[in-house]
C-alpha positions in Angstrom: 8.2 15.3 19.9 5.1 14.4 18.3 4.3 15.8 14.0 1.0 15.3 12.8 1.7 14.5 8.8 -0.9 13.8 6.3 -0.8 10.9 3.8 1.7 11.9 1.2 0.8 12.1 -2.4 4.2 11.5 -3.5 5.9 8.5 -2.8 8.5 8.7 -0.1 8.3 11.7 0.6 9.0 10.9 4.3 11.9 8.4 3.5 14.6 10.6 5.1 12.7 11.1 8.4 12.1 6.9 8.6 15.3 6.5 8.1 16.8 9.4 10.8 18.7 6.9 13.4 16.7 9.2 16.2 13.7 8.5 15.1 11.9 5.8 16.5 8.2 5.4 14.7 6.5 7.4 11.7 2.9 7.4 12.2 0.0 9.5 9.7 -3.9 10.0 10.4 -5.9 8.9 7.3 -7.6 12.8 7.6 -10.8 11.2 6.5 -9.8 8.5 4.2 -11.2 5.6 4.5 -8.8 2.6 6.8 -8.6 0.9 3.6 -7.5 3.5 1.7 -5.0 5.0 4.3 -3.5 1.5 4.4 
């Protein structure tokens, strides 16, 4: 299963799913921020 997330503004905010044991990458398009930014 594939979920297209956006950059969080709040810190962390995607801890739980990082840390699910089933799941195996967490990946989020910088949606028009700059790579430098995004990273």
């Amino acid at each position: 299963m594939i979920l297209k997330l956006t950059l969080p503004e709040v810190a962390n905010l995607y801890h739980e799913l990082v840390e699910h044991p089933r799941v195996l990458r967490v990946l989020a398009l910088s949606g028009g921020y700059s790579r430098a930014e995004a990273t």
